[in-house]
C-alpha positions in Angstrom: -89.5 -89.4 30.5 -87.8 -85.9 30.5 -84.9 -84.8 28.5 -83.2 -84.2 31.4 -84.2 -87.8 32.8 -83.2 -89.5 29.5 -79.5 -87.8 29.9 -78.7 -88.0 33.3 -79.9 -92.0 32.9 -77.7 -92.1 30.1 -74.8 -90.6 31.8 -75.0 -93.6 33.9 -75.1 -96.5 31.4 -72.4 -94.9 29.9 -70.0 -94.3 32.9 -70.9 -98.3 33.8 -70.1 -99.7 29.7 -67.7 -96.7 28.4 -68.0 -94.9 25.3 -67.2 -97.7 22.8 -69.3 -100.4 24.0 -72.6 -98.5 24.2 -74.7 -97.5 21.4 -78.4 -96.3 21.2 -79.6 -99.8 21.2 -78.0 -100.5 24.6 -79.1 -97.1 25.6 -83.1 -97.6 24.7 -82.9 -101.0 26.4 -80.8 -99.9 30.1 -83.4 -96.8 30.1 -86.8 -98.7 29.3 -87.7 -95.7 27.3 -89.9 -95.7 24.3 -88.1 -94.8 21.0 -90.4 -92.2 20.2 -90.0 -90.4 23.7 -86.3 -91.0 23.1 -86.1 -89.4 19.5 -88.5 -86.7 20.6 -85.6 -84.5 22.0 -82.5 -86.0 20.8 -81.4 -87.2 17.2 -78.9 -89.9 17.8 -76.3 -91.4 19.4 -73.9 -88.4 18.5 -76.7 -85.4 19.8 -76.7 -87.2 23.2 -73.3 -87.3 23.6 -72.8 -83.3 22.8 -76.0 -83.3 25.1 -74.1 -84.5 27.9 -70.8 -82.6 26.9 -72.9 -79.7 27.4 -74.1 -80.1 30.7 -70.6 -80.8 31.8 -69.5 -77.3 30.8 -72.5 -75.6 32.5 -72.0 -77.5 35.7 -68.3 -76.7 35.4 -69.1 -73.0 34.8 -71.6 -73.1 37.8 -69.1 -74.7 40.2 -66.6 -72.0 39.0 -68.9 -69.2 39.8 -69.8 -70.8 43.5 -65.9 -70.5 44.6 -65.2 -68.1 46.9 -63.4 -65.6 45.3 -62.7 -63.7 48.8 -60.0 -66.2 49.4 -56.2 -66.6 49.0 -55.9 -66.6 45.5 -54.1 -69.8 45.6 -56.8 -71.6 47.8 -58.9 -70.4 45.3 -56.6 -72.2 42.7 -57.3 -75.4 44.9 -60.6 -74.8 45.2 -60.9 -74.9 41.3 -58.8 -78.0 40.9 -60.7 -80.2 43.4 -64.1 -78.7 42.0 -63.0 -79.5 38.7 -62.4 -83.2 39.2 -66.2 -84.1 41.3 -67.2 -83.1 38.2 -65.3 -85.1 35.7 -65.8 -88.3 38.0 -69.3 -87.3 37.4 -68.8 -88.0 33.6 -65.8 -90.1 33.8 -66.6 -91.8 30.4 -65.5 -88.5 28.3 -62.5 -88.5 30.0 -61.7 -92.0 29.6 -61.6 -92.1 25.8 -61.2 -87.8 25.2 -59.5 -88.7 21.8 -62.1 -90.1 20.4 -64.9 -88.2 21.3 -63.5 -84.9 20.4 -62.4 -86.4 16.9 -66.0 -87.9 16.3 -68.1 -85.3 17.3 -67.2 -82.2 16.2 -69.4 -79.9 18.2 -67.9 -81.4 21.6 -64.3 -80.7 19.4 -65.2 -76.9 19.3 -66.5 -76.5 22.9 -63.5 -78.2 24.2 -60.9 -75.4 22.2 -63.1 -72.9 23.5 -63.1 -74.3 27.1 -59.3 -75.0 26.9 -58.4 -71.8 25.6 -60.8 -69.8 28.2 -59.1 -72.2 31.5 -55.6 -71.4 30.0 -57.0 -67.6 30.3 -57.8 -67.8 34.0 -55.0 -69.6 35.1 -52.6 -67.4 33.3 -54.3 -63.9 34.9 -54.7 -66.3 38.7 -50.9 -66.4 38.2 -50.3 -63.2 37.8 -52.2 -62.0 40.9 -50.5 -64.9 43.1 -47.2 -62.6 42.0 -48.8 -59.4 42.8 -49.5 -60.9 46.0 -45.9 -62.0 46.2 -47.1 -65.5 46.8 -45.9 -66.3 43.4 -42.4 -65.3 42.2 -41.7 -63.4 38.6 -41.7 -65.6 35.9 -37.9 -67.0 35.4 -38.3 -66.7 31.8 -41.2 -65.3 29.6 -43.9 -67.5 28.7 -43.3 -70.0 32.0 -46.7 -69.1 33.8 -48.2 -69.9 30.7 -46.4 -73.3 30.4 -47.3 -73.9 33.5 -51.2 -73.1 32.9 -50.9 -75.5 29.9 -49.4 -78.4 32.1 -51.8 -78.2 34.5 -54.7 -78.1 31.9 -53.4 -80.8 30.2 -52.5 -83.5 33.2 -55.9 -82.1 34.3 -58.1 -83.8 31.5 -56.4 -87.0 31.4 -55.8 -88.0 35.2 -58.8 -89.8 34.9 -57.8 -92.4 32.4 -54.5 -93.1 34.7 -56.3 -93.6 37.7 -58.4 -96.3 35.6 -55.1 -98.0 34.9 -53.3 -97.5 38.4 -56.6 -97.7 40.9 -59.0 -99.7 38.4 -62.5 -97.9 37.0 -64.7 -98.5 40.5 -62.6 -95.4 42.2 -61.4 -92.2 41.5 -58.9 -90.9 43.8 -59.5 -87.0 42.8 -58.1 -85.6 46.0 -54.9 -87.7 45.4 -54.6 -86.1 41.9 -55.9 -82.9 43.0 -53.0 -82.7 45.5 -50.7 -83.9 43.0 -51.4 -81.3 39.9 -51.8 -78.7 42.8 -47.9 -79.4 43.4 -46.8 -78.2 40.6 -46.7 -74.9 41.8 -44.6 -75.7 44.2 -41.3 -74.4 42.0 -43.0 -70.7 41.8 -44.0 -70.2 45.5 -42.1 -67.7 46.8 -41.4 -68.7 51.3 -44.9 -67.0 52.6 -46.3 -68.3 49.5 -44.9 -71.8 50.7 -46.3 -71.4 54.0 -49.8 -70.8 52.8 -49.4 -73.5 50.4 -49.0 -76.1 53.6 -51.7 -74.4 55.6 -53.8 -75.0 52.6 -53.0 -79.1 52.5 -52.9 -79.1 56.0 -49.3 -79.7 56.6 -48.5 -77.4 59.0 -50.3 -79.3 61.8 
């Protein structure tokens, strides 16, 4: 069995149990995998999960790169948002129980500031082109594109754990929350920014 078999195999037993009811004994066992084909490539328990942090942030980086950066610049805002979400349904575990990940596992910790920090970056410098294309308006007060950028980070790595509580942990409604962090731009759209901000949702038809 491949590295790349073992993790994406594992991804699954852990989306199914959750963080903190699997361990590599339940692992070996769901994937039928010899321990010493297992401990060939990874270490333990804890390299796995980094394993799979990982992979998240290069399929997050790919999906970035695929976006059509001819567009609006706030389609391409949703564009990111919704891409952003298939993926974390994808490894809905890690966002399930975030905390304690990132505090056990101190390499996933590190990658997470650096990912954070870099999204915060983007959204900040998207912002300020929406202005220049006077689909955003100026900023009402220094610093309030960059609390925005911060909200939107942060309701952005934790919807997953409310739609477990609201909808239950079989579906994840990620165009509902997509829609619904997308809105909070709503208060810096200046009125053609508005109207390309319906055509977007399609609720000008």
């Amino acid at each position: 069995m491949t590295l790349q078999t073992i993790i994406e195999k594992s991804l699954l037993v852990l989306n199914d149990r959750g963080y903190h009811d699997t361990d590599i004994d339940r692992i070996l066992e769901s994937l039928q995998v010899r321990p010493s084909d297992f401990y060939r490539d990874i270490r333990d328990f804890d390299d796995l999960i980094v394993r799979i942090f990982y992979r998240l942030c290069n399929e997050s980086d790919a999906a970035s790169a695929e976006i059509d950066l001819s567009s609006p610049s706030l389609e391409i805002l949703y564009s990111s948002i919704i891409s952003s979400y298939r993926i974390q349904v994808k490894y809905h575990f890690l966002f399930a129980d975030l905390g304690s990940i990132i505090q056990r596992h101190e390499r996933v910790k590190d990658r997470y500031f650096e990912l954070i920090s870099l999204r915060k970056a983007q959204l900040i410098q998207l912002f300020q082109k929406l202005k220049e294309e006077h689909i955003f308006k100026k900023e009402n007060f220094t610093g309030s594109y960059e609390n925005l950028a911060n909200q939107m980070t942060m309701l952005s790595d934790y919807w997953p754990s409310h739609n477990q509580i609201i909808f239950g942990q079989e579906t994840f409604h990620y165009q509902y929350y997509s829609k619904l962090v997308f809105s909070m731009v709503l208060p810096f759209l200046t009125d053609s920014g508005l109207e390309l901000y319906k055509k977007i949702l399609g609720y000008d038809r």
